[in-house]
RODO-2510 file (C-alpha; in nm, 4 decimals, decimal comma):
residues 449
     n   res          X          Y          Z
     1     x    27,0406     1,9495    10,5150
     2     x    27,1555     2,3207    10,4845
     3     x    27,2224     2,6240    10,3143
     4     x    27,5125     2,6163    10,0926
     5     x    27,6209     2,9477    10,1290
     6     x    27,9519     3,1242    10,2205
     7     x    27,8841     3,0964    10,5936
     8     x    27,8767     2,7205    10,5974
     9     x    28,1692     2,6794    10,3983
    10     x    28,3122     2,8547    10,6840
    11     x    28,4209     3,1843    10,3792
    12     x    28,4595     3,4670    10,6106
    13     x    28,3628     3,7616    10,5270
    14     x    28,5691     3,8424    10,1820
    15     x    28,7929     3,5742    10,0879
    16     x    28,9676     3,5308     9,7790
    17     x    28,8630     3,1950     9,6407
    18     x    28,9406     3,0133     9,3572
    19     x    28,7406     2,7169     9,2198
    20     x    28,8865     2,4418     9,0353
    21     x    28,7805     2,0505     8,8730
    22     x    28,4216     1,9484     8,7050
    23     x    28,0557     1,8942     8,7428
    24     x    27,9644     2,2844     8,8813
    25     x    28,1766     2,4961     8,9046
    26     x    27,9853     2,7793     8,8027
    27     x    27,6993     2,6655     8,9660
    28     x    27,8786     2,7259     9,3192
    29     x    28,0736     3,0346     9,1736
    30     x    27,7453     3,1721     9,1896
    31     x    27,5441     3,0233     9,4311
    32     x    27,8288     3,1467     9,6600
    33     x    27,8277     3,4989     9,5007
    34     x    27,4801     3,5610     9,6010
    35     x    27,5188     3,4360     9,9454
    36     x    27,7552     3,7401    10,0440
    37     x    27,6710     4,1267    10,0694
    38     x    27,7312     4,3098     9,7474
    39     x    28,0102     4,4075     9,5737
    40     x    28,0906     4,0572     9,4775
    41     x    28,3830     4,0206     9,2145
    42     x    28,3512     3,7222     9,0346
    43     x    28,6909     3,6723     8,7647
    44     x    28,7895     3,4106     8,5253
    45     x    29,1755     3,2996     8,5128
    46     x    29,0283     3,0194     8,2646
    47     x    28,7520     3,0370     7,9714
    48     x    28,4054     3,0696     8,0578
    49     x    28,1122     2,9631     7,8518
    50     x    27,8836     3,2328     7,6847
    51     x    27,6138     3,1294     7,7972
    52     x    27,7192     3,1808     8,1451
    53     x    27,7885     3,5090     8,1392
    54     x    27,4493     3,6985     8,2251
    55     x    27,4458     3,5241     8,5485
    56     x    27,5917     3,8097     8,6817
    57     x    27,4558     4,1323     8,7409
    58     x    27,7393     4,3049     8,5370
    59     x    27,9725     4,1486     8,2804
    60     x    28,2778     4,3520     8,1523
    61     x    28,5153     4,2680     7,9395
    62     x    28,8723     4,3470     8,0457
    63     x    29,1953     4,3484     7,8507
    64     x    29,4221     4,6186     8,0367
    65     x    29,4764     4,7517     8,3375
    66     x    29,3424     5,1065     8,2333
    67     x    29,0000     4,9440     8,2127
    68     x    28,9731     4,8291     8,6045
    69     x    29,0665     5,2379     8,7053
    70     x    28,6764     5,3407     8,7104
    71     x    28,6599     5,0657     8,9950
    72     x    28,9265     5,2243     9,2177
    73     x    28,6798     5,4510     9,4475
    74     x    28,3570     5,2275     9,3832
    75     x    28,2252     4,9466     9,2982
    76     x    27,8840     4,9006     9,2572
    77     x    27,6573     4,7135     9,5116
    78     x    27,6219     4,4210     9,2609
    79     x    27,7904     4,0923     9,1666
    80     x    28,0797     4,1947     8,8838
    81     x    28,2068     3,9509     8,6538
    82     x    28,5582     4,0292     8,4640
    83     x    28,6226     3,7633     8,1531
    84     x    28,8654     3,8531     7,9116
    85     x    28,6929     3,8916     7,5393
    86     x    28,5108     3,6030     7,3439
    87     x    28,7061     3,3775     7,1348
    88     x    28,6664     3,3505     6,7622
    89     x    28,4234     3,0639     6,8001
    90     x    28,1670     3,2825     7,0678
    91     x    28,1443     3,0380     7,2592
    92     x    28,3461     3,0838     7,5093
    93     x    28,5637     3,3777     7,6863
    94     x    28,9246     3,4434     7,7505
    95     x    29,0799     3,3969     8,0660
    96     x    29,1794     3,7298     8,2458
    97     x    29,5521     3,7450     8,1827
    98     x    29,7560     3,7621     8,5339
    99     x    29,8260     4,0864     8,5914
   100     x    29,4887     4,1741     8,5120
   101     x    29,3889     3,9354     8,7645
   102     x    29,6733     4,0744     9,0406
   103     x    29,5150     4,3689     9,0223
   104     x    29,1669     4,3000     9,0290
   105     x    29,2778     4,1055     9,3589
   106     x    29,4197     4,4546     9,4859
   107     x    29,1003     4,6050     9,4585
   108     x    28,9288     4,3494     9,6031
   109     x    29,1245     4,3851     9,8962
   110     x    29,1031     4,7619     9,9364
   111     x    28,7357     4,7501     9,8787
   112     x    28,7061     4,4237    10,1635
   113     x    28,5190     4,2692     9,8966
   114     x    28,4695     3,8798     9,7875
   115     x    28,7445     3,8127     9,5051
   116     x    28,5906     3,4261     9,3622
   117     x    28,7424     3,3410     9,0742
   118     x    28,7037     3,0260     8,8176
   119     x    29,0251     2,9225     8,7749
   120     x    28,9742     2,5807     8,5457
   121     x    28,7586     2,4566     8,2459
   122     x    28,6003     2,1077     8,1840
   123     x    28,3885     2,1467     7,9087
   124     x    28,0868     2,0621     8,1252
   125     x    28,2054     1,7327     8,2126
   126     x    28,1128     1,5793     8,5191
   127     x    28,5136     1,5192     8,5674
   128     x    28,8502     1,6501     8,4969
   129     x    29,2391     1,5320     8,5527
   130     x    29,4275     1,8735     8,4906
   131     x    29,6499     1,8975     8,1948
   132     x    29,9914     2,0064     8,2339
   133     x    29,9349     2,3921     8,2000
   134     x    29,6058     2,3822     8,4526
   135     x    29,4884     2,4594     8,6917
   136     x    29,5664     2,8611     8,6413
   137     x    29,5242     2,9194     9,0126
   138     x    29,6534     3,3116     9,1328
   139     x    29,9324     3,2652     9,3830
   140     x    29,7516     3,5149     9,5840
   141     x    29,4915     3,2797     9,6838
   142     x    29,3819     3,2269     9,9898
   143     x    29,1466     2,9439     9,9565
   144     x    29,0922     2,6732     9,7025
   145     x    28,7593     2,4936     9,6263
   146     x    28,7906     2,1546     9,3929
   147     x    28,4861     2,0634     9,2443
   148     x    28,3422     1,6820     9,1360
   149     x    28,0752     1,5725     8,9440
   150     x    27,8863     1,2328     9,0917
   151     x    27,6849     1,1914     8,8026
   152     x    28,0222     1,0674     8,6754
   153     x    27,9812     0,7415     8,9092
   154     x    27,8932     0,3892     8,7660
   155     x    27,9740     0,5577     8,3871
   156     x    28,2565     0,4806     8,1616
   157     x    28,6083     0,6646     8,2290
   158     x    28,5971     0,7939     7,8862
   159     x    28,6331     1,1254     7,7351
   160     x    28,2193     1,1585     7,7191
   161     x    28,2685     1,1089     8,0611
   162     x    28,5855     1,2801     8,2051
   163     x    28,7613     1,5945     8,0986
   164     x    29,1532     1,4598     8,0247
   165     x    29,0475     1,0593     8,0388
   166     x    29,4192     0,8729     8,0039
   167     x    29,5321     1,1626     8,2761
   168     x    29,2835     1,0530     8,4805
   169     x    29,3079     0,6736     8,4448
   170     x    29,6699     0,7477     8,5141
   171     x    29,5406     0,8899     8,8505
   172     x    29,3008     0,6932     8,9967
   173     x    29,4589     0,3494     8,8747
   174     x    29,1606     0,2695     8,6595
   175     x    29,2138     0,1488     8,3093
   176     x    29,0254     0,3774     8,0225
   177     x    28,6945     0,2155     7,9813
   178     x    28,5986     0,1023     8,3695
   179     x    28,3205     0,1953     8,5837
   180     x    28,4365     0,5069     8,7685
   181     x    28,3426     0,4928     9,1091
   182     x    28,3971     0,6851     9,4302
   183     x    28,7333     0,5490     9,5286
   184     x    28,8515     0,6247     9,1961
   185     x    28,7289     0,9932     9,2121
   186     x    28,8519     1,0666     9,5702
   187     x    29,2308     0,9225     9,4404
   188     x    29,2483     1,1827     9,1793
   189     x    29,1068     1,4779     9,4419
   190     x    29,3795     1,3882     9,6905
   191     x    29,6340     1,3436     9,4357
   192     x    29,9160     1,6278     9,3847
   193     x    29,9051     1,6149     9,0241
   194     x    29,5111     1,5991     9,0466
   195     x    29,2686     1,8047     9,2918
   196     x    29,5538     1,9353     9,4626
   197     x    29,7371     2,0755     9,1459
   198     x    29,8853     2,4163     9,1818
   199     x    29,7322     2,5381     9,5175
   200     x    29,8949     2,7754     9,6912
   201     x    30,0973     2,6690     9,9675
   202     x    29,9033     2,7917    10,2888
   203     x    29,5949     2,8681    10,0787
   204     x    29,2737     2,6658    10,2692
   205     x    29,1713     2,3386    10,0335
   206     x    28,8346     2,2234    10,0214
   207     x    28,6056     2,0123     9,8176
   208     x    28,3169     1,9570     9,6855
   209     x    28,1535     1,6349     9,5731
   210     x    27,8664     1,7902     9,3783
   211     x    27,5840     1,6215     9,1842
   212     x    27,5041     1,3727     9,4961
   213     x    27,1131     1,3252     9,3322
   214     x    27,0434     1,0338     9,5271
   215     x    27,0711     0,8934     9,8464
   216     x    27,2937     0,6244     9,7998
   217     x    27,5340     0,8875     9,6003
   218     x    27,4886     1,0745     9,9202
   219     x    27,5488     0,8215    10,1750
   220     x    27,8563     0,7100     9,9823
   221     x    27,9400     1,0646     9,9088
   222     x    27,9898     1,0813    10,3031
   223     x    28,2122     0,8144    10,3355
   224     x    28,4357     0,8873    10,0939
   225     x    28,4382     1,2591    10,2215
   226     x    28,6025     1,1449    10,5735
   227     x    28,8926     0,9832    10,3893
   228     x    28,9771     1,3164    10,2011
   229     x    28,9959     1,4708    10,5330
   230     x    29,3961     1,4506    10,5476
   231     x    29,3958     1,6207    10,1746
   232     x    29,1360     1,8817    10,2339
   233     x    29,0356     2,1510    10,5763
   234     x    28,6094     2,0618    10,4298
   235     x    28,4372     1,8352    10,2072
   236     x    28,1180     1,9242    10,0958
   237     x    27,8498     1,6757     9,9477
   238     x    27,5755     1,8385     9,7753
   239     x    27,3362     1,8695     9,4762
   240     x    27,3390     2,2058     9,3088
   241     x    27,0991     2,2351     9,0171
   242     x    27,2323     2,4921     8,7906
   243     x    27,4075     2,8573     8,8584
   244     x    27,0748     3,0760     8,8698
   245     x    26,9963     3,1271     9,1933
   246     x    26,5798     3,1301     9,0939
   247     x    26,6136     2,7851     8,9797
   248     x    26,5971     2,4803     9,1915
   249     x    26,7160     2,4808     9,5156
   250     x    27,1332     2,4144     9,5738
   251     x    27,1509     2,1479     9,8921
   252     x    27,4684     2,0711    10,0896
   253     x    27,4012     1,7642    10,2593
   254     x    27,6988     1,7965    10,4248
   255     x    28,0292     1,9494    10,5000
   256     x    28,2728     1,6886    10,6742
   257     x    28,5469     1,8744    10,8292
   258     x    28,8675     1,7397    11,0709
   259     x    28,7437     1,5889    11,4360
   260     x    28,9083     1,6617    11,7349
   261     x    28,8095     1,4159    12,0116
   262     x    28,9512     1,5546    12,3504
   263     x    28,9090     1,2613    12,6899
   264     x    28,9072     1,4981    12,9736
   265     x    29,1138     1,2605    13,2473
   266     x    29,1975     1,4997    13,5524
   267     x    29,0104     1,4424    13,8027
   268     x    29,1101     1,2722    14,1774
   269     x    28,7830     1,0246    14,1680
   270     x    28,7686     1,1491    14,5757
   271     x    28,4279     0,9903    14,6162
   272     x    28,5561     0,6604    14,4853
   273     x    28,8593     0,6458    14,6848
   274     x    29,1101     0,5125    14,4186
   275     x    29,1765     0,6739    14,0518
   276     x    28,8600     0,4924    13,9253
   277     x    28,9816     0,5956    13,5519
   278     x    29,2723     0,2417    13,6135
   279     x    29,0054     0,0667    13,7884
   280     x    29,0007    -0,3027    13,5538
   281     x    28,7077    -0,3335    13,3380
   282     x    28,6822    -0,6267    13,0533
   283     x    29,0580    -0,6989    13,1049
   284     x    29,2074    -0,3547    13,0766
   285     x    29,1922     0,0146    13,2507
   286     x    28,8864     0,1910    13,2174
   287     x    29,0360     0,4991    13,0215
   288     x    29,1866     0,2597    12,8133
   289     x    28,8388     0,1708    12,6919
   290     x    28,7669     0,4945    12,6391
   291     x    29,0619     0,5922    12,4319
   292     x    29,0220     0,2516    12,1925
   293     x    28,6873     0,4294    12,1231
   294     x    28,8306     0,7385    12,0399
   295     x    29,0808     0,5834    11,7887
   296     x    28,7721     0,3945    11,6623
   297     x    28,5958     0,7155    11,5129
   298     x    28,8384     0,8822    11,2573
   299     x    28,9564     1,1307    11,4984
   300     x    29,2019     1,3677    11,3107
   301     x    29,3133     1,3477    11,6672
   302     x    29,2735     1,2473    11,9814
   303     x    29,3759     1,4304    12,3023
   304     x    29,3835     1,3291    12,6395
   305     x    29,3595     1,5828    12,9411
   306     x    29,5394     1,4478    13,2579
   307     x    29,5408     1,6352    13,6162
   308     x    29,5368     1,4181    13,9338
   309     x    29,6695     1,1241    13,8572
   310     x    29,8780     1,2027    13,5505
   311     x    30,1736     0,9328    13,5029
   312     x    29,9823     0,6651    13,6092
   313     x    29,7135     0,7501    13,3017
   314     x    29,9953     0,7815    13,0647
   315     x    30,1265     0,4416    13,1330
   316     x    29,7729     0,2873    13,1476
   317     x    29,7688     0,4496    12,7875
   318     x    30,1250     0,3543    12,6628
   319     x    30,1485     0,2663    12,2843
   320     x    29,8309     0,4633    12,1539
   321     x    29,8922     0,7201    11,9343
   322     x    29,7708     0,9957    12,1285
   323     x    29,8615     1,3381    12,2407
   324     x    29,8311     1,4454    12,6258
   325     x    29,7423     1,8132    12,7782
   326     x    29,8254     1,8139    13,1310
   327     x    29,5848     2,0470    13,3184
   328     x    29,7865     2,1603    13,7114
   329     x    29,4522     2,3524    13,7463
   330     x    29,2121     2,0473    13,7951
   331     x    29,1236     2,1093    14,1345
   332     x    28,9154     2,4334    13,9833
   333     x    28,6812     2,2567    13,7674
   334     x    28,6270     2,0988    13,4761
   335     x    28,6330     2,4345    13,2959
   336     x    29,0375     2,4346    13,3154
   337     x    29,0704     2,0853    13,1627
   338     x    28,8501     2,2134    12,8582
   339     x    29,0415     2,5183    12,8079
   340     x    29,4224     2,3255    12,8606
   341     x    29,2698     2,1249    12,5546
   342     x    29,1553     2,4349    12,3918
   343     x    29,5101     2,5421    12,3692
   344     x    29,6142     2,2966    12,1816
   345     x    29,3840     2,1445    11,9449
   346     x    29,4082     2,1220    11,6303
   347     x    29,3499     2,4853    11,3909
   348     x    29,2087     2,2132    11,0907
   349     x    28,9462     2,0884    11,3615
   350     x    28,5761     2,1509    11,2435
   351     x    28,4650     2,0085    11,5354
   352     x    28,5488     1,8875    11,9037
   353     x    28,3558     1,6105    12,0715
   354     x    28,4393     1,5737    12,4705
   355     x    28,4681     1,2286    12,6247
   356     x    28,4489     1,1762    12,9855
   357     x    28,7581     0,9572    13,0627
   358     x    28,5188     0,7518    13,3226
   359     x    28,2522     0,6386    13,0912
   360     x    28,4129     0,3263    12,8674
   361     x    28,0325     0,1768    12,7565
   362     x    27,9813     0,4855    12,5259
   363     x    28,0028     0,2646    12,1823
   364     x    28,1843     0,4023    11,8736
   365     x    27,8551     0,4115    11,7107
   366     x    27,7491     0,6775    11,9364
   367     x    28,0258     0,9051    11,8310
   368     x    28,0165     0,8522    11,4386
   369     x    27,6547     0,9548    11,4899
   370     x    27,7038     1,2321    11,6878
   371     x    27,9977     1,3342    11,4073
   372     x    27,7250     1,2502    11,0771
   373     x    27,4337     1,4285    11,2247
   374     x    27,6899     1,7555    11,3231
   375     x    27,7891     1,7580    10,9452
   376     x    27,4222     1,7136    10,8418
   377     x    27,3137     2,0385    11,0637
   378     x    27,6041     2,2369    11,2130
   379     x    27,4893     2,2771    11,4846
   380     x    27,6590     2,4631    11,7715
   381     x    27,6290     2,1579    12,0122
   382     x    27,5118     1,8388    11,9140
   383     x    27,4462     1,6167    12,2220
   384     x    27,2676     1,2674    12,2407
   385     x    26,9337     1,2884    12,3870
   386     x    26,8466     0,9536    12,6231
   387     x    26,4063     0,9825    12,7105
   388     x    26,4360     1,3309    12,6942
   389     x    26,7365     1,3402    12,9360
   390     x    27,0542     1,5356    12,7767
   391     x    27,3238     1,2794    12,8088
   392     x    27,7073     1,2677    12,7622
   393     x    27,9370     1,2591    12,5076
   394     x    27,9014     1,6400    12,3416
   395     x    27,9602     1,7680    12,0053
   396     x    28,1171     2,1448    11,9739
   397     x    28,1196     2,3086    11,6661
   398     x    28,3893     2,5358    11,5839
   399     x    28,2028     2,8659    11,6552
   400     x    28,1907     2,7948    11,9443
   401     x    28,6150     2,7230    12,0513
   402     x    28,6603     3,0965    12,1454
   403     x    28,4074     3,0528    12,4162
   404     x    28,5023     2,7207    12,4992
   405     x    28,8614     2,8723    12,5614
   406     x    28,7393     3,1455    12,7646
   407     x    28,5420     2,8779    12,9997
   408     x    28,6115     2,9588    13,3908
   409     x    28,4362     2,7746    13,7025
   410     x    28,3859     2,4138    13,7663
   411     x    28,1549     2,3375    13,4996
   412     x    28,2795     2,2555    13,1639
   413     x    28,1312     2,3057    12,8424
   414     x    27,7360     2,2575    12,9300
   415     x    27,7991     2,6690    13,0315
   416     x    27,7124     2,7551    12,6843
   417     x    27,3890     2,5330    12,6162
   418     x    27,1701     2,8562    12,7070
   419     x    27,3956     3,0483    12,5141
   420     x    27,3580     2,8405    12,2062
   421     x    26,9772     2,7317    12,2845
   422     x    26,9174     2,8181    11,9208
   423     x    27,1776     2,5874    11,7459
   424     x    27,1736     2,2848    11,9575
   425     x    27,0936     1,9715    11,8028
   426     x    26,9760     1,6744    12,0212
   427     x    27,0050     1,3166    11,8816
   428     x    26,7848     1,0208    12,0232
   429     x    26,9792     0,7461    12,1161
   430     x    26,7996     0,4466    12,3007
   431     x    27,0773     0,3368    12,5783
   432     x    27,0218     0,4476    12,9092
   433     x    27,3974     0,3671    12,9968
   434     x    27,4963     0,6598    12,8582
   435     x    27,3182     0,7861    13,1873
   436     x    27,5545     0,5558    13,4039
   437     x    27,7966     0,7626    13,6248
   438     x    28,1138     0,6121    13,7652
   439     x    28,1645     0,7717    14,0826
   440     x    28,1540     0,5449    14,3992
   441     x    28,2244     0,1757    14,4833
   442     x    27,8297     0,0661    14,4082
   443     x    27,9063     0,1983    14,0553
   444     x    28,1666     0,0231    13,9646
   445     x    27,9816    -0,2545    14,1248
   446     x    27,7260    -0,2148    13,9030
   447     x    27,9525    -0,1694    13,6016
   448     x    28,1181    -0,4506    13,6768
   449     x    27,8249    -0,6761    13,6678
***
């Protein structure tokens, strides 16, 4: 479990972030505005209950551009809400018209402060299907979070239920008056009249599959988060409990993000005497093994790094859909072949796991693991852990691809384990082959039998 804060939704340090759908919304508009430095501007392109509106430190009320000069040269070291004025019933607030909001985005800017605005209204449903006028998302944004509502899951699709029922029936395939369930919810989320409604081309997508209470919401939250991956950069599951930040405690169980699996395939095999990567193992190439494993994981992709023997890996690998990174430095090290992936992975990528191209008993299983227990943490490595041994394959996080770039020498990426002592994350796994080291003739032997 951790924090969900600004820094593991991966933020920066003042984005401009609008949050759109059902089921908390303001919950993580504010979680998220406490978890940066102060001035926070928090803004409202659609209506905002009331009752929500001394969650902030300030509220003001904003109708013209006149009243948002006195925040030109300051702004106060507090979180700043700007609604537009009640409507006639009280209950609820105007939407800041769009020029109002243009600006306030301006200052934002200038000030290199947080700009999060609410940008959709459900009526405090656990889930919505957007009408034809919503979502009222600024074009100026630069990242979009879409918010659902499990406690939705095993109810009625029904407008007790879900915010703009028929529209979402329409969505998800589901007939008015059916269970809703997870497959349902993650059509509408992925759908371009749905979730993905009026985002900003370029702007980062994310989303958040709130209200995960229990553990089998959770665990199914988790799957269903890997197959939004092509829709959305992150998917968050997590339980937050309200907007005040003194209340119970907000959990993010976890934030799935894109996988980049990289097979690092250069070397000669000298000590073998033969390119032990095409050596036959149950009826096909060794690295051929290794790849169907890769493609076995939900990979967003998979790359393989080729030095030595180059053309013959590529036609061992013929017909998989994979992408190649040919590294003429191998001779130097394993540190080249990292950094000849590094230059072309993936800018989605959350994460990058490393295969070595001459181990084909590491089982899928290993690597989903490896990829759950990374979202669960975020750690900066994540490596299994074999009777206390550190074994192979390892789990980067994203922090750490600068480095990984940078990497020089013969080693490869175990040069930053010191560095990241802190944030590594060791997973028991009880199979000593992943200890097993194909390098000589009596190896392969041994593989063999």
């Amino acid at each position: 479990m951790i924090d969900f804060s600004s820094t593991t939704l991966r933020l920066g340090k003042a984005p401009c972030l609008a949050i759109t759908g059902a089921g908390g919304k303001t919950s993580a508009l504010l979680r998220l505005a406490r978890s940066f430095t102060p001035p926070v501007l928090l803004a409202a392109s659609a209506h905002m209950g009331a009752w929500q509106l001394g969650l902030a430190d300030e509220h003001h009320v904003i109708t013209t551009l006149e009243e948002l000069a006195s925040f030109e040269t300051r702004l106060p070291q507090k979180v700043l809400l700007f609604t537009g004025p009640l409507r006639a019933d009280q209950q609820r607030t105007h939407g800041l018209e769009p020029h109002l909001l243009e600006r306030l985005g301006q200052l934002a800017a200038a000030h290199q402060a947080p700009l999060l605005i609410e940008a959709d209204g459900a009526r405090r449903l656990p889930l919505k299907a957007p009408a034809a006028h919503e979502p009222p998302i600024p074009a100026f944004v630069e990242q979009v979070l879409v918010v659902a509502g499990l406690s939705a899951v095993g109810k009625a699709l029904s407008e007790e239920n879900v915010y703009g029922a028929e529209r979402f029936a329409a969505l998800s395939g589901l007939p008015v008056g059916a269970a809703l369930d997870l497959p349902a919810i993650a059509r509408v989320l992925a759908h371009p009249a749905g979730g993905l409604k009026n985002i900003p081309p370029g702007a980062r997508r994310l989303a958040l599959l709130n209200q995960a209470d229990t553990p089998e919401l959770q665990a199914g939250a988790a799957e269903t988060a890997a197959s939004l991956l092509e829709a959305f950069e992150a998917v968050g599951v997590a339980a937050l409990h309200g907007a005040d930040p003194g209340g119970p405690a907000a959990q993010l169980y976890g934030l799935h993000e894109p996988l980049s699996i990289v097979i690092l395939a250069a070397g000669a095999a000298s000590r073998m005497g033969a390119p032990k990567l095409l050596l036959p193992w149950r009826g096909q190439p060794v690295i051929r093994h290794v790849a169907d494993t890769a493609l076995a994981c939900g990979a967003s992709e998979v790359t393989v790094v080729t030095g030595a023997h180059a053309q013959e890996i590529r036609q061992a690998l013929q017909g998989l859909p994979l992408h190649f990174a040919h590294n003429p430095d191998w001779e130097a090290g394993q540190s080249t072949s990292v950094t000849a992936a590094m230059r072309q992975l993936s800018r989605r990528a959350g994460s990058a796991l490393f295969l070595l191209g001459d181990q084909p008993h590491i089982p899928a299983a290993l690597v989903r693991a490896l990829v759950q227990h990374h979202a669960q943490n975020l750690a900066a490595i994540t490596a299994p852990e074999v009777g206390g041994q550190r074994a192979n394959p390892v789990l980067f996080d994203r922090d750490t691809f600068a480095e990984l770039a940078a990497l020089s020498g013969e080693a490869g990426g175990r040069q930053l384990f010191a560095r990241y002592a802190e944030r590594l994350a060791r997973l028991p796994w009880d199979d000593e082959r992943l200890l097993f080291d194909l390098d000589t003739p009596e190896d392969y032997q041994r593989l063999v039998e």
